[in-house]
N, CA, C and O atoms as a CHARMM CRD file, in Angstrom:
* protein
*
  276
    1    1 UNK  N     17.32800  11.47100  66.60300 PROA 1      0.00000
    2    1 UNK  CA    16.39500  12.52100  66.24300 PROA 1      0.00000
    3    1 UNK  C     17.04900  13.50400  65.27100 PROA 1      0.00000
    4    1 UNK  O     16.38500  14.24700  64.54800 PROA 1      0.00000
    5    2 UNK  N     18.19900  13.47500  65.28900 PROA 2      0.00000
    6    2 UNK  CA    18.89300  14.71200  64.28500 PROA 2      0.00000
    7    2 UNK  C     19.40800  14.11900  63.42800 PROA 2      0.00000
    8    2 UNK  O     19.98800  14.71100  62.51800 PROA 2      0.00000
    9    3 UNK  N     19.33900  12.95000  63.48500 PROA 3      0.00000
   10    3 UNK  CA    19.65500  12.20700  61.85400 PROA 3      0.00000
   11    3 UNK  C     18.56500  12.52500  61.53600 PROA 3      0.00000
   12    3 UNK  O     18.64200  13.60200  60.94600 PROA 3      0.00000
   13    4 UNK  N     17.49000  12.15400  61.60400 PROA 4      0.00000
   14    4 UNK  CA    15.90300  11.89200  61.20700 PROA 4      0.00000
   15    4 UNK  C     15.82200  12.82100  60.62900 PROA 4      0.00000
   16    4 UNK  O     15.67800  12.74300  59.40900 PROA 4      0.00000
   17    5 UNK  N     15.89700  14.42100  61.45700 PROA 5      0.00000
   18    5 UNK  CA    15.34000  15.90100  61.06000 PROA 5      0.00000
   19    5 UNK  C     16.53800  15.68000  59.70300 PROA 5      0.00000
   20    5 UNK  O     15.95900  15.35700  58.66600 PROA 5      0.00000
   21    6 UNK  N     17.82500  15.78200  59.58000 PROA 6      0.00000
   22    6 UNK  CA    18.70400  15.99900  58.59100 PROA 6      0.00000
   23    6 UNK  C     18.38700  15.13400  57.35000 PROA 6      0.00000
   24    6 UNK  O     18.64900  15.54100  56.21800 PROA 6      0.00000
   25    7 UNK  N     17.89300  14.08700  57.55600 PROA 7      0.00000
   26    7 UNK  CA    17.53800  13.28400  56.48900 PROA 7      0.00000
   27    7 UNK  C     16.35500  13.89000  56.00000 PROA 7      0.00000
   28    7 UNK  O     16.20700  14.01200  54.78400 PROA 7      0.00000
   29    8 UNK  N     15.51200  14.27800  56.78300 PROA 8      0.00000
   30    8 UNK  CA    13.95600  15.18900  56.07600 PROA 8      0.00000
   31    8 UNK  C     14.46100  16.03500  55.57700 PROA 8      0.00000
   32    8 UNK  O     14.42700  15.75400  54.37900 PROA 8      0.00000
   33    9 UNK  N     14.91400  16.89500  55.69600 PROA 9      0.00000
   34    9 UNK  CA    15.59500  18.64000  55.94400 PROA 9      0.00000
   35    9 UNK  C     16.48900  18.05800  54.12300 PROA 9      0.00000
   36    9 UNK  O     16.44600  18.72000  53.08600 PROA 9      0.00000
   37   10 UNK  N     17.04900  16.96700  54.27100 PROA 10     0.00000
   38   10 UNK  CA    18.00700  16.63800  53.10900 PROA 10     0.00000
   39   10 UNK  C     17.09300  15.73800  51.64700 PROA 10     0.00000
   40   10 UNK  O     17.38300  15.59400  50.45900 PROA 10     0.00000
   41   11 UNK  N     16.07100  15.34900  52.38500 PROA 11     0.00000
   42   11 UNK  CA    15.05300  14.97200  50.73900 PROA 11     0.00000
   43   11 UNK  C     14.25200  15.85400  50.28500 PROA 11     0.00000
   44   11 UNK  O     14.02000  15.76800  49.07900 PROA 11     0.00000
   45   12 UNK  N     13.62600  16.88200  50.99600 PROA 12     0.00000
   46   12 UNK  CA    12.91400  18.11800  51.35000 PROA 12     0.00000
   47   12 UNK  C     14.03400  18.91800  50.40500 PROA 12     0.00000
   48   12 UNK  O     13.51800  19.23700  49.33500 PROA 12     0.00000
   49   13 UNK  N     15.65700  19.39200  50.53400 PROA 13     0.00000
   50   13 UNK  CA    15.99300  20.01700  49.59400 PROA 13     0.00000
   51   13 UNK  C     16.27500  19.73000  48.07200 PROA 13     0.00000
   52   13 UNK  O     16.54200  20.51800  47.16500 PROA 13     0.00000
   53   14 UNK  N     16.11400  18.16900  48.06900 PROA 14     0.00000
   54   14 UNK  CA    16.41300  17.54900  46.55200 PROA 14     0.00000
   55   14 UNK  C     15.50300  17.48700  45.75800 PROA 14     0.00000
   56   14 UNK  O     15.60600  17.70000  44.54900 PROA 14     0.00000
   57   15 UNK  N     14.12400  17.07000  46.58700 PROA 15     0.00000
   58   15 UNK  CA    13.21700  18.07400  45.39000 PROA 15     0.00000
   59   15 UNK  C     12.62200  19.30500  45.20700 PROA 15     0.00000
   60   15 UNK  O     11.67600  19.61000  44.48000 PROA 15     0.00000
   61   16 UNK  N     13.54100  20.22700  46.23300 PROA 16     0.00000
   62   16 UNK  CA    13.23400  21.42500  45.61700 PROA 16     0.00000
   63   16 UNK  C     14.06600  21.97000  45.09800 PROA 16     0.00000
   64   16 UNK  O     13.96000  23.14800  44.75800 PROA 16     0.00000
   65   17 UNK  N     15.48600  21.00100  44.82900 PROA 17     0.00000
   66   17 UNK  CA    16.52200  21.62900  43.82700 PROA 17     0.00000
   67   17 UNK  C     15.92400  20.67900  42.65600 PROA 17     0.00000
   68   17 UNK  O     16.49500  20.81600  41.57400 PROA 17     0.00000
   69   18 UNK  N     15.13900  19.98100  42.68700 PROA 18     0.00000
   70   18 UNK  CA    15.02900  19.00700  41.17800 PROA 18     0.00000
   71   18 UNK  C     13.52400  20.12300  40.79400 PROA 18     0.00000
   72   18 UNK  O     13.50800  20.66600  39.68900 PROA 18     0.00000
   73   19 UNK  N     12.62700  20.31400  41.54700 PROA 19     0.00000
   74   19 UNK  CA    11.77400  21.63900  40.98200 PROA 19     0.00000
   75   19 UNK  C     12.43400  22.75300  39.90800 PROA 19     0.00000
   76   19 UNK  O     12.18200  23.11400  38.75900 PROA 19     0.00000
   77   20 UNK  N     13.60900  23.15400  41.13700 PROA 20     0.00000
   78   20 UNK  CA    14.11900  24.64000  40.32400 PROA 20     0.00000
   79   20 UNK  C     14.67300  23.88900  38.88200 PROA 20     0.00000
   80   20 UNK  O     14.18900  24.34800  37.84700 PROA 20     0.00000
   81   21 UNK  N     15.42000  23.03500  38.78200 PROA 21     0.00000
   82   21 UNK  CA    16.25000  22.13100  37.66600 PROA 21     0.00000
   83   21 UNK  C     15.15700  22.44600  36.52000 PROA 21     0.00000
   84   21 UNK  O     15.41500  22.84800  35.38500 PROA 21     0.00000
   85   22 UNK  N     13.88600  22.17700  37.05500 PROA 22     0.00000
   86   22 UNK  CA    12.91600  21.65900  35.86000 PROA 22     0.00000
   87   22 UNK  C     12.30100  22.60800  35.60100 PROA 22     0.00000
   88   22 UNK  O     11.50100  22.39100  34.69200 PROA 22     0.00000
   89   23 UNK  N     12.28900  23.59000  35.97600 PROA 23     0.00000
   90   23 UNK  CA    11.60000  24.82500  35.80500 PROA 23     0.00000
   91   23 UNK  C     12.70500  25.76100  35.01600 PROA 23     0.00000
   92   23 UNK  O     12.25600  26.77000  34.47400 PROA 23     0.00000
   93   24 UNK  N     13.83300  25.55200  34.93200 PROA 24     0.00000
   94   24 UNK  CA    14.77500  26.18100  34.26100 PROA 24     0.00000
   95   24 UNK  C     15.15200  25.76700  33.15500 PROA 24     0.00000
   96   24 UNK  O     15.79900  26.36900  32.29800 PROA 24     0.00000
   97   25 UNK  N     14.63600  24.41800  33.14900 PROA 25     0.00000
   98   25 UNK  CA    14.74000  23.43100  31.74200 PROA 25     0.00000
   99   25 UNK  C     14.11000  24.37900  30.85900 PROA 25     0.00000
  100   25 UNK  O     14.54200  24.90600  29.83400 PROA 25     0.00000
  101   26 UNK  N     12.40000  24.56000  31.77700 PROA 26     0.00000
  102   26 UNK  CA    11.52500  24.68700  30.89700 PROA 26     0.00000
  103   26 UNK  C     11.44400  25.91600  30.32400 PROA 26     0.00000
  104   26 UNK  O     10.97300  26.03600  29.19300 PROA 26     0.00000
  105   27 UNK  N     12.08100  27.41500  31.33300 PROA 27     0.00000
  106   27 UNK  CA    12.04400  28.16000  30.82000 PROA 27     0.00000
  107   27 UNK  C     13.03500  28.99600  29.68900 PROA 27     0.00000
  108   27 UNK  O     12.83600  29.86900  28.84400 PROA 27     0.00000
  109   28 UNK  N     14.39500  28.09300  30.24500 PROA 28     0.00000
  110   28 UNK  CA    15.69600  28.76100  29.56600 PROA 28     0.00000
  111   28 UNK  C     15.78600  27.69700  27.79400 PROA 28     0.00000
  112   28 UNK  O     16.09600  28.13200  26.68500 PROA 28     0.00000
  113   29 UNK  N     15.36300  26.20100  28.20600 PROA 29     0.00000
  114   29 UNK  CA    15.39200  25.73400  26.78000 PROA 29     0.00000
  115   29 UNK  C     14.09600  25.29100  26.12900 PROA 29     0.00000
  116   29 UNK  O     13.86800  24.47000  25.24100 PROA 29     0.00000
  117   30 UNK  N     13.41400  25.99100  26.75700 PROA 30     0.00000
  118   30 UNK  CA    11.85000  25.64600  25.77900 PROA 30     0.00000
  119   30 UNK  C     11.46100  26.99700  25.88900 PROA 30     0.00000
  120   30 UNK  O     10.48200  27.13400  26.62200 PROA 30     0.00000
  121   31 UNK  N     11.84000  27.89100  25.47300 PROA 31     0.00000
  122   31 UNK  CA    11.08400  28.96900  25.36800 PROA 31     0.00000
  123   31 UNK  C      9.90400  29.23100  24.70700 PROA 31     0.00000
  124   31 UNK  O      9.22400  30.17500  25.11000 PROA 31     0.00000
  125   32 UNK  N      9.43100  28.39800  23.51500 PROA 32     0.00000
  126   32 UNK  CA     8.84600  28.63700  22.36000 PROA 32     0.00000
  127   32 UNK  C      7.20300  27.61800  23.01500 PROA 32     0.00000
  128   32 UNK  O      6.13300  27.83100  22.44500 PROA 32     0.00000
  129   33 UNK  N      7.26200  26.84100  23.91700 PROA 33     0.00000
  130   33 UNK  CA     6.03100  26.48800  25.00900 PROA 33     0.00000
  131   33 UNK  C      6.25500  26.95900  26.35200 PROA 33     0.00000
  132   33 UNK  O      5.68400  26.21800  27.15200 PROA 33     0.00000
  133   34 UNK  N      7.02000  28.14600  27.03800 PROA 34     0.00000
  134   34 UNK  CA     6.66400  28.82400  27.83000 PROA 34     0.00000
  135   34 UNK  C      6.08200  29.92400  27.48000 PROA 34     0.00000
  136   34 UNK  O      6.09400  30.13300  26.26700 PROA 34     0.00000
  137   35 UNK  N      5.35300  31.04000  28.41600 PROA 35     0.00000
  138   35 UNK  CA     4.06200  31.54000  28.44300 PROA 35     0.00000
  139   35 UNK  C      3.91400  31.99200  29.23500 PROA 35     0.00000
  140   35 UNK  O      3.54400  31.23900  30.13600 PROA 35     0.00000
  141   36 UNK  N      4.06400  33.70900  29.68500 PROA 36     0.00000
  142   36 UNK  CA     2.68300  33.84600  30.75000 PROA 36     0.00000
  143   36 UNK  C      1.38500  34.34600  30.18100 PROA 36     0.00000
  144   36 UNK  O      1.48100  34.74600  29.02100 PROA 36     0.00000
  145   37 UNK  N      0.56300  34.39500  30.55900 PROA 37     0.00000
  146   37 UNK  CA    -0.77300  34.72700  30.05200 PROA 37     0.00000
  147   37 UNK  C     -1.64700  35.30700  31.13600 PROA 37     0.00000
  148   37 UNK  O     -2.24700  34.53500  31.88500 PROA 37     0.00000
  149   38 UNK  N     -1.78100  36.82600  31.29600 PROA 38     0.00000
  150   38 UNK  CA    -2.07600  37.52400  32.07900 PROA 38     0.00000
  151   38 UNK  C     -3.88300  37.25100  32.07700 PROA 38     0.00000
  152   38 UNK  O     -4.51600  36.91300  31.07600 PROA 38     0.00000
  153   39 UNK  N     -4.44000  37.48000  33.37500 PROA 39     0.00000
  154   39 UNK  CA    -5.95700  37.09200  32.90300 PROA 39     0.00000
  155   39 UNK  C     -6.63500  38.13900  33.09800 PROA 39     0.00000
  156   39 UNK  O     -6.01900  39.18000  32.86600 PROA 39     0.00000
  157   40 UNK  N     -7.92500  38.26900  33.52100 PROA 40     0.00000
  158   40 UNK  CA    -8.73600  39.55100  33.07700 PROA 40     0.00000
  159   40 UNK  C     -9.53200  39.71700  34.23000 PROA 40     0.00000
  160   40 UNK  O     -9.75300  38.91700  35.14000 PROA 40     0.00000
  161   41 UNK  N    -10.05500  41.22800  34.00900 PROA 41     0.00000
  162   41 UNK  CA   -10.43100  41.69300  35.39200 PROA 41     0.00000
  163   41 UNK  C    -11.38400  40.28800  35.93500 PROA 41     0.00000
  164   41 UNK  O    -10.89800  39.64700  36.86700 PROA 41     0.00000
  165   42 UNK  N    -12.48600  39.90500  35.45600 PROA 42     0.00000
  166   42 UNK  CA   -13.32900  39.28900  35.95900 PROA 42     0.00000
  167   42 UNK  C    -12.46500  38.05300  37.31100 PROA 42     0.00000
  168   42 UNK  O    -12.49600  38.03900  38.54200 PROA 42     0.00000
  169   43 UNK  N    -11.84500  37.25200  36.37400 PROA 43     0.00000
  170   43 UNK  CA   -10.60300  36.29300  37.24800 PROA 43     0.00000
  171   43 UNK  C    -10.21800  37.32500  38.28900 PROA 43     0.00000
  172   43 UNK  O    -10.98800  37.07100  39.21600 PROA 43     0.00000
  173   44 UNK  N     -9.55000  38.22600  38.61500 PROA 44     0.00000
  174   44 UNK  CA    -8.90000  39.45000  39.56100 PROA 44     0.00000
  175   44 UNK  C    -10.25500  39.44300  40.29200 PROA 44     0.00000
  176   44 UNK  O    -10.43700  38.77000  41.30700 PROA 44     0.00000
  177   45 UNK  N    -10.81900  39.91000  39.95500 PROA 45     0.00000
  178   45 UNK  CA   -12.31100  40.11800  41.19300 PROA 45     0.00000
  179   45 UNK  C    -12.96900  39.02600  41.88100 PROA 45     0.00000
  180   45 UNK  O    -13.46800  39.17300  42.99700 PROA 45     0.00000
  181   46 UNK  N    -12.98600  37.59100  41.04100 PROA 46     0.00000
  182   46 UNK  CA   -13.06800  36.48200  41.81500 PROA 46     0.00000
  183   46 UNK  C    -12.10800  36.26400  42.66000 PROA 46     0.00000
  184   46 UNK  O    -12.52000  36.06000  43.80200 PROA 46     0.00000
  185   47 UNK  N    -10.74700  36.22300  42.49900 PROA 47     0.00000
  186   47 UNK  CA    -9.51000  35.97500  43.28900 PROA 47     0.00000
  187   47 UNK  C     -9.77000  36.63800  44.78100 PROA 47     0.00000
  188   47 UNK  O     -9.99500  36.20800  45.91300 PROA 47     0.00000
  189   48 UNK  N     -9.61500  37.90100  44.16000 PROA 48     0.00000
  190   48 UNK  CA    -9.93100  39.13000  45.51700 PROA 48     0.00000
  191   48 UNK  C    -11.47900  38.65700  46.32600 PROA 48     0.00000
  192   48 UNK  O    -11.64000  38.83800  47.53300 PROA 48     0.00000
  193   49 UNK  N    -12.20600  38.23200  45.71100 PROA 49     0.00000
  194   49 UNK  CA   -13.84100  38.17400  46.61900 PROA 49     0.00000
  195   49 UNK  C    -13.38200  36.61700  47.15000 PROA 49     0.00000
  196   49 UNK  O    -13.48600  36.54600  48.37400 PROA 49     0.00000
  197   50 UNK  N    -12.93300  35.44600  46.56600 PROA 50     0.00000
  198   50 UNK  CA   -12.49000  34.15400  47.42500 PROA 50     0.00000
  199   50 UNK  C    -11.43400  34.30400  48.31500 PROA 50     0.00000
  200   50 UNK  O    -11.20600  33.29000  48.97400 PROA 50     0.00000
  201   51 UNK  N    -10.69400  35.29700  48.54300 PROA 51     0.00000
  202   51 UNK  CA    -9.42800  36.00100  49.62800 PROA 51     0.00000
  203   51 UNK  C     -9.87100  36.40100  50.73600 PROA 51     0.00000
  204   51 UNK  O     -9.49800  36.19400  51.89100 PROA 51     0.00000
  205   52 UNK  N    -11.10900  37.28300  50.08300 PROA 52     0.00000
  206   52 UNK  CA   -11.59700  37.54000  50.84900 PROA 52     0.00000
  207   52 UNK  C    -12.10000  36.56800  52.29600 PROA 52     0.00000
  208   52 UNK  O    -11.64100  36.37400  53.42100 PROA 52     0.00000
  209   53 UNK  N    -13.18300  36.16500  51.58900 PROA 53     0.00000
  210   53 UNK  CA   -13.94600  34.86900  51.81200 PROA 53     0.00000
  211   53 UNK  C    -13.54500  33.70300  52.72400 PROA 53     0.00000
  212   53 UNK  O    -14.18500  33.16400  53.62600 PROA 53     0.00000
  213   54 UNK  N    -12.11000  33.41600  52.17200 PROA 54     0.00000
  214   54 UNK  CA   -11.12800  32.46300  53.10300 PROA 54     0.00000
  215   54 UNK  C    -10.69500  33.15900  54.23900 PROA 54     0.00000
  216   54 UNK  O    -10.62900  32.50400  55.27900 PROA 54     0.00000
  217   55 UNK  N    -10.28900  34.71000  54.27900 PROA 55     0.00000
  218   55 UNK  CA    -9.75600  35.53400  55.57600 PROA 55     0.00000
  219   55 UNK  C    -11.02600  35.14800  56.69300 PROA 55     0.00000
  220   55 UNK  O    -10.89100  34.59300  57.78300 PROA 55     0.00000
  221   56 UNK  N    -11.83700  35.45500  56.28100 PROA 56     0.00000
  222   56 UNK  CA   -13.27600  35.80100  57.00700 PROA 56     0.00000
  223   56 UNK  C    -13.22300  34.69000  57.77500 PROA 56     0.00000
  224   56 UNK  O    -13.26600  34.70800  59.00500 PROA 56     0.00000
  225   57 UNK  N    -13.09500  33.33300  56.83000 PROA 57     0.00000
  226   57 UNK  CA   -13.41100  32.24400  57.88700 PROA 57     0.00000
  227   57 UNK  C    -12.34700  31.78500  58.98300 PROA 57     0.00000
  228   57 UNK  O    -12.60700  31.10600  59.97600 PROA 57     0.00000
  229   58 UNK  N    -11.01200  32.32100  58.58800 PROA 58     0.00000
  230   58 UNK  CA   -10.25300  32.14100  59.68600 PROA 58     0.00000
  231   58 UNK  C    -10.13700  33.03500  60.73400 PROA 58     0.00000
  232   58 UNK  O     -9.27100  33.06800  61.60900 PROA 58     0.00000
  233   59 UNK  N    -11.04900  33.72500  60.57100 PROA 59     0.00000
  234   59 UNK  CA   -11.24300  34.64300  62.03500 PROA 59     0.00000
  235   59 UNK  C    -11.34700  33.99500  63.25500 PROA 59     0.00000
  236   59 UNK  O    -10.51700  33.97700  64.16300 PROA 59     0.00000
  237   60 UNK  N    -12.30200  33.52800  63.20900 PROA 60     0.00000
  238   60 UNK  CA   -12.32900  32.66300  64.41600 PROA 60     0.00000
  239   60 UNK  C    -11.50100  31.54800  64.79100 PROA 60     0.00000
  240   60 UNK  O    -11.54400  31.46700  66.01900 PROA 60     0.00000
  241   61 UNK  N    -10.79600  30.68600  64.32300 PROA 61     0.00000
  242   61 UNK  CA    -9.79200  29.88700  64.29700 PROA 61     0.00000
  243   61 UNK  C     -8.45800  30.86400  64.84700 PROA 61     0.00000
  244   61 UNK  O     -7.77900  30.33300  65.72600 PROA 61     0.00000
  245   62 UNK  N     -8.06400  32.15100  64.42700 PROA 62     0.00000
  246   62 UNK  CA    -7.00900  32.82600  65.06600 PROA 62     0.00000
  247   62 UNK  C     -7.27400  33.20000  66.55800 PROA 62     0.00000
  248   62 UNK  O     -6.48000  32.99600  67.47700 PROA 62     0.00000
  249   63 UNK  N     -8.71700  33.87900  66.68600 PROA 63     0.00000
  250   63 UNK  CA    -9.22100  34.38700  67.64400 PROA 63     0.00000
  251   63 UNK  C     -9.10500  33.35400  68.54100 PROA 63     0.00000
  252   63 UNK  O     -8.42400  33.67000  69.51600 PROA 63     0.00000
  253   64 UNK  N     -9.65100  31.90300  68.56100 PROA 64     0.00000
  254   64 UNK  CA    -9.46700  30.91200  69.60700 PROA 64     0.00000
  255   64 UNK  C     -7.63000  30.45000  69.87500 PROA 64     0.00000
  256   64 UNK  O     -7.11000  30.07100  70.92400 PROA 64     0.00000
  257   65 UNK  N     -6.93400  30.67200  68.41200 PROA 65     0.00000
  258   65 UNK  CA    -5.64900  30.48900  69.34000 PROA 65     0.00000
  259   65 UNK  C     -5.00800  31.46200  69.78400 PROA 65     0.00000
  260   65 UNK  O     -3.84600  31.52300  70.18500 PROA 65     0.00000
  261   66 UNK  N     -5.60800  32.04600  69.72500 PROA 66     0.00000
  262   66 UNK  CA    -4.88200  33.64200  70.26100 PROA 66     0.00000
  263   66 UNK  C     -5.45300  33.70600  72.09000 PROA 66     0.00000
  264   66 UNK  O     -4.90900  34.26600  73.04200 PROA 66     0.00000
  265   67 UNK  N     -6.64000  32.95000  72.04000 PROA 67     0.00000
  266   67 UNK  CA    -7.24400  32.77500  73.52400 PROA 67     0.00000
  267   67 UNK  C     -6.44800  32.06400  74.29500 PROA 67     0.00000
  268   67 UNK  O     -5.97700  32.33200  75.40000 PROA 67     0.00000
  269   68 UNK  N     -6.26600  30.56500  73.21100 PROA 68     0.00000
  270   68 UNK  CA    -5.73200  29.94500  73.69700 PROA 68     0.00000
  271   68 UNK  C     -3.89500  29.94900  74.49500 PROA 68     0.00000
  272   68 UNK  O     -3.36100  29.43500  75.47800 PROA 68     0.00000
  273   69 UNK  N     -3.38300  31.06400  73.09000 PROA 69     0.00000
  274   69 UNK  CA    -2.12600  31.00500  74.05700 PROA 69     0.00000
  275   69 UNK  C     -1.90900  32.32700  75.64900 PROA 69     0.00000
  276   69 UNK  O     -0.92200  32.25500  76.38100 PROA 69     0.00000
């Protein structure tokens, strides 16, 4: 069982050191196609009203495990 977990635990960190790798590629030697691009209120007010929206429905899903424990 603790090989198993260490072997997950150990492919689980190689691609998230091969993520960071590639994300540093992209930002430290491609600068000239990296980008942020800030968006505008309208996007911000959808974000915030679907946040919303998703909280709401997990109300009840907390509330029953919260019964439950």
């Amino acid at each position: 069982m603790q090989s198993r977990n260490f072997y997950a635990i150990l492919w689980i960190y190689m691609i998230e050191m091969t993520l960071v790798v590639v994300i540093i590629k992209i930002v430290i030697f491609d600068p000239e196609h990296f980008g942020i691009q800030t968006p505008g209120a309208q996007v911000y007010i959808t974000r915030f009203a679907a946040t919303l929206l998703m909280h709401m429905e997990l109300i009840m899903d907390v509330k029953q495990g919260l019964n439950m424990i």
